[in-house]
N, C-alpha and C positions, 0 to 999 in steps of 0.2 A: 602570815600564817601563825596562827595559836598553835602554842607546844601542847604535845600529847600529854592527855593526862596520865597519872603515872597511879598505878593501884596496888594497895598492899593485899598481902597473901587472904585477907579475912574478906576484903572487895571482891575478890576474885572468887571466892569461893560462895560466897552471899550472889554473886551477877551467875554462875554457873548452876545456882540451885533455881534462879528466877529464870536464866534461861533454856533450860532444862523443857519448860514447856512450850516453849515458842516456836514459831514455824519460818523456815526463811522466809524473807519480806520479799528481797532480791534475787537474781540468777545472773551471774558471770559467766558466760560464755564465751564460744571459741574467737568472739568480734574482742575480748579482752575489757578492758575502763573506757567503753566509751563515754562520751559527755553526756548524754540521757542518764546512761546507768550511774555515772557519779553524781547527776544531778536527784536522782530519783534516792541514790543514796543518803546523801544530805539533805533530804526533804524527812523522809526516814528517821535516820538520827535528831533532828527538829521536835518532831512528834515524840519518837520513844526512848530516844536516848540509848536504851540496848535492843541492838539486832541480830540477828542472825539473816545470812549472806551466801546462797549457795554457789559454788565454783565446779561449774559444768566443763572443766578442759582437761585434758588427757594428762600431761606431765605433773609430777609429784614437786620439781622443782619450779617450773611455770607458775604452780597454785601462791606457792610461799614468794616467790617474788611480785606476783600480780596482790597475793595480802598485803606485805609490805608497803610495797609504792602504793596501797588503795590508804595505809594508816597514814604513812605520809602526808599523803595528799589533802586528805580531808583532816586529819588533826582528830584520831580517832585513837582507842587503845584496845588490842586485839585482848579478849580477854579468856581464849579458847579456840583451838583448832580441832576439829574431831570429824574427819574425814575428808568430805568435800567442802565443809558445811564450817565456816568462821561465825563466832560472837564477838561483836563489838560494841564498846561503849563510846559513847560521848557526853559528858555532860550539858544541860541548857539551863539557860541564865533563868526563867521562867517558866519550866514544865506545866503542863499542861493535865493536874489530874485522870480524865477524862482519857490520854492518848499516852502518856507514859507508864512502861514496862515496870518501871521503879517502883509508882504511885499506889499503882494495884495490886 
């Protein structure tokens, strides 16, 4: 497992101004991380490096531990929570003009 990348306060604020226009890719629902949606995940972060992640489930504390174990998992770095609705980065070793969030 790759450690999380770690972002300073000016990353964060540069990824919240690019994500600002983006539309969730994903939907977490009440089936939780299943293997699709983390696969679908990581195909995601492959392409655009930042996402945004919708979380369709009823508890406040549910949403933050299902974030969590999702950053975990995949070796991601949440870089905003604002509602339902999580942005995450991951960097790739060879972005992809064309399909990266960054690039454009």
């Amino acid at each position: 497992m790759k450690a999380l990348p770690q972002l300073s306060a000016k990353d964060r604020k540069n990824f919240r101004a690019i994500g600002h226009k983006l539309k969730p890719i994903v939907t977490v629902a009440s089936k939780g991380l299943s293997a699709s949606v983390c696969e679908e995940i990581e195909r995601a972060l492959n392409d655009h490096e930042l996402i945004k992640i919708k979380f369709a489930v009823g508890d406040r504390d549910i949403k933050k531990q299902l974030i969590d174990d999702l950053c975990t998992q995949i070796s991601a770095s949440q870089v905003q929570i604002i509602g339902h609705i999580a942005l995450l980065y991951r960097p790739t070793d060879k972005p992809d003009p064309r399909l990266s969030n960054l690039l454009r």
